[in-house]
C-alpha positions in Angstrom: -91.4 -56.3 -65.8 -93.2 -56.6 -69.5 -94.8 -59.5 -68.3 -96.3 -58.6 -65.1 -99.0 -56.3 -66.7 -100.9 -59.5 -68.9 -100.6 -61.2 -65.8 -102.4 -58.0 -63.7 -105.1 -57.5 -66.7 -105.7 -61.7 -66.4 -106.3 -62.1 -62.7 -108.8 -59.0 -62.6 -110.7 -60.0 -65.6 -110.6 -63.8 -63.5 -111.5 -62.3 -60.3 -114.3 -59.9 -62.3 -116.0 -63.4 -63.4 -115.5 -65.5 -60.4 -117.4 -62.4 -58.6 -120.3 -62.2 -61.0 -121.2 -65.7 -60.7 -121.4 -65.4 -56.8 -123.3 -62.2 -57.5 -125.4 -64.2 -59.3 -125.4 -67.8 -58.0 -126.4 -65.7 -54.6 -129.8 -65.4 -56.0 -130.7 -68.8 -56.1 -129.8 -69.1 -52.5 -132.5 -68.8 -49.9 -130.1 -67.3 -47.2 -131.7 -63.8 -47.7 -129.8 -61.0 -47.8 -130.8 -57.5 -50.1 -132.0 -60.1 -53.0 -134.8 -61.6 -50.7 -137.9 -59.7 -48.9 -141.0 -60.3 -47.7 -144.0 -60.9 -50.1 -147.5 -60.9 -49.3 -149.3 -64.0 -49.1 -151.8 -64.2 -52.4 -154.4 -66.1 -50.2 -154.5 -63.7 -47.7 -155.8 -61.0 -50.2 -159.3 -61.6 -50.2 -161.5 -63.4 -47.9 -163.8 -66.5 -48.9 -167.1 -65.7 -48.1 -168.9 -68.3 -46.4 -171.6 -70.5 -48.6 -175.3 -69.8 -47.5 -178.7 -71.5 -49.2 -180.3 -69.7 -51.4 -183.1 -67.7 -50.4 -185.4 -68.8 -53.5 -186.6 -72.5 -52.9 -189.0 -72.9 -56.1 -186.4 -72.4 -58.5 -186.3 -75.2 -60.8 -182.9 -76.3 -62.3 -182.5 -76.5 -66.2 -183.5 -78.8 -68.4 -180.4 -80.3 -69.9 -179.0 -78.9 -73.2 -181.7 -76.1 -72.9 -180.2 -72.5 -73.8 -180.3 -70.0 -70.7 -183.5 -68.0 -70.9 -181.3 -64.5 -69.7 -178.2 -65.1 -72.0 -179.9 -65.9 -75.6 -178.2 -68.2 -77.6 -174.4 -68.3 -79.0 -174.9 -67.2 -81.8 -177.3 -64.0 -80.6 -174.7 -63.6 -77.6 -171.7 -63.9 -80.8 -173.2 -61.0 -83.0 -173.7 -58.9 -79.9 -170.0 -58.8 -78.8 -169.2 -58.7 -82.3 -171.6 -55.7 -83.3 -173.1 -54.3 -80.4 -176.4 -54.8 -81.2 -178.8 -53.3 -84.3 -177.6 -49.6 -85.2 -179.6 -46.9 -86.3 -179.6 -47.0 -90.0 -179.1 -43.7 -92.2 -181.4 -42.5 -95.0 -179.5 -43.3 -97.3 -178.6 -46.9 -96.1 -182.3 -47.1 -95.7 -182.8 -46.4 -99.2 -180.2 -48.7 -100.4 -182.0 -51.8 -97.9 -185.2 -50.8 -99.4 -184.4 -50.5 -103.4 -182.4 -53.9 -102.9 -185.2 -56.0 -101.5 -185.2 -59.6 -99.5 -183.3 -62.2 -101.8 -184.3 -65.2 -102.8 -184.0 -68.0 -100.5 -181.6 -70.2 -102.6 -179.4 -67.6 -103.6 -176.1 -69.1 -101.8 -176.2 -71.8 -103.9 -176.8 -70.5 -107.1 -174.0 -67.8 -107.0 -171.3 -70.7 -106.6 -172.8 -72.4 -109.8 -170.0 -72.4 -112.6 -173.1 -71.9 -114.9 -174.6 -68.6 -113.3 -173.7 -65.2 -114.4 -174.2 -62.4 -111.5 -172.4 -59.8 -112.2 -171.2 -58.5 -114.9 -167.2 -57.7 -114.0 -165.9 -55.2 -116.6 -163.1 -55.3 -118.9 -160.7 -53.5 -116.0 -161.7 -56.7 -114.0 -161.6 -58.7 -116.3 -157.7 -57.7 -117.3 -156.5 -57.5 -113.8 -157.6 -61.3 -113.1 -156.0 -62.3 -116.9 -153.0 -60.7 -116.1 -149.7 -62.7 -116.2 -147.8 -63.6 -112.9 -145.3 -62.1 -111.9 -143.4 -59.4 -109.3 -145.0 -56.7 -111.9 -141.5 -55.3 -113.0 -143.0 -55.5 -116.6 -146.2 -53.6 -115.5 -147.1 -50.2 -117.3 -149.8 -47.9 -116.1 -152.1 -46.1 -118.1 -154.0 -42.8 -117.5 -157.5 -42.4 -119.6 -158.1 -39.1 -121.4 
């Protein structure tokens, strides 16, 4: 009798798994059943429509590698999905526009000189970039008076 109840707990746990994997082997079938149904047929959605001529005979195709006249080019049709077009500016971004005035025209390549001095970066600038590596467990802070 002590032995019968392993026995009982092994051939349910055996029958358990040998019915999950028809359970799920019964899905790959195709014999149907509450797993299949009926699905719509994608190319039945929507109807071609037929192809005509165009109505317009003295359009004149593109000459190659010429930009669209309608779209701009990519870089126009790049900072319009990027910014949405020019923004009113306000007064005091006017201002700022204005007071700063157009820059010179070689002014990219004389900012990454070594030998040109820009901007003047502060001491607090200039300590943060000196500072030591490290995970800053040595760090103190400092409040001004």
């Amino acid at each position: 009798m002590p032995f019968t109840q392993p026995i009982l707990r092994a051939r349910t746990g055996a029958a358990l798994l040998a019915g999950s994997a028809v359970l799920l082997l019964s899905a790959c079938g195709g014999g149907g059943g509450l797993l299949m149904r009926e699905r719509p047929d994608e190319f039945a959605v929507q109807r071609q429509a037929p192809l005509v001529v165009p109505p317009d005979f003295e359009l004149v195709p593109p000459s190659p590698g010429a930009p669209r006249p309608a779209e701009g080019t990519a870089s126009q049709q790049a900072l319009q999905a990027l910014f949405g077009g020019p923004a009113p500016r306000s007064p005091l971004e006017a201002n700022a526009v204005t007071r700063a005035g157009e820059p010179a025209a070689g002014i990219r390549s004389s900012v990454g000189d070594t030998g040109t001095h820009t901007v003047d970066k502060g001491t607090t600038t200039r300590a943060i970039i000196a500072a030591p590596e490290g995970d800053g467990q040595d760090a103190r802070a400092a409040v001004p008076q």
